[in-house]
N, C-alpha and C positions, 0 to 999 in steps of 0.2 A: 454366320459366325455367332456366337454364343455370347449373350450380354455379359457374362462373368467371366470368359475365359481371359486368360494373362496371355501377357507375350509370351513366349520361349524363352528361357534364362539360359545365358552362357558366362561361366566365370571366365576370369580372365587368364586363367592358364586353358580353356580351351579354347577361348580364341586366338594366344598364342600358338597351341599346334597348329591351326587350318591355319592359319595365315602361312605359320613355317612348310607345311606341306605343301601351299599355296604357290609358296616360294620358288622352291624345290620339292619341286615331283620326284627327281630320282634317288631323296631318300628312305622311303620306306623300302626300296629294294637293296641300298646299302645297308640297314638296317637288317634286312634276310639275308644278306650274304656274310654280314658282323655273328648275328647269332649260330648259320651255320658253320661258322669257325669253331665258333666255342663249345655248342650244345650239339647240335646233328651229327651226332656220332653212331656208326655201327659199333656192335659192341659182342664182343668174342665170348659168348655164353659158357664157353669150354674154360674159359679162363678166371670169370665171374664165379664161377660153382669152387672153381682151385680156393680162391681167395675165400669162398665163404665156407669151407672146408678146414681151410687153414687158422683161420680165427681162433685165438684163445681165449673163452672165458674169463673174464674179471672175477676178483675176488670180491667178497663184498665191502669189504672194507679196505680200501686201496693203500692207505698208506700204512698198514701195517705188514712187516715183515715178518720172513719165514721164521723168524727163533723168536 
């Protein structure tokens, strides 16, 4: 070992994770099954393309009106 080397720092929110992981191991898979809820989605490119077809242009100046 190295006369100058330091310990290893860990704050203390990351010793809060590994302990809670520590804790409970079968969170990080709830965790993946939470995100696949929300984010893991296929996604119907047929319908993707409708909507960015459909899109109207903004004006450049939004709050002003047609007259």
């Amino acid at each position: 070992m190295s006369f100058f080397r330091r310990p290893d720092y860990h704050s203390d929110a990351t010793e809060f994770i590994q302990k809670l992981k520590a804790s409970r191991p079968e969170l990080e898979a709830e965790q993946r099954l939470g995100r696949s809820l929300l984010w893991d989605k296929k996604l119907d490119r047929e319908i993707l393309n409708e909507v960015s077809q459909a899109r109207v242009a903004q004006k450049a100046y939004v709050y002003q009106n047609g007259s």
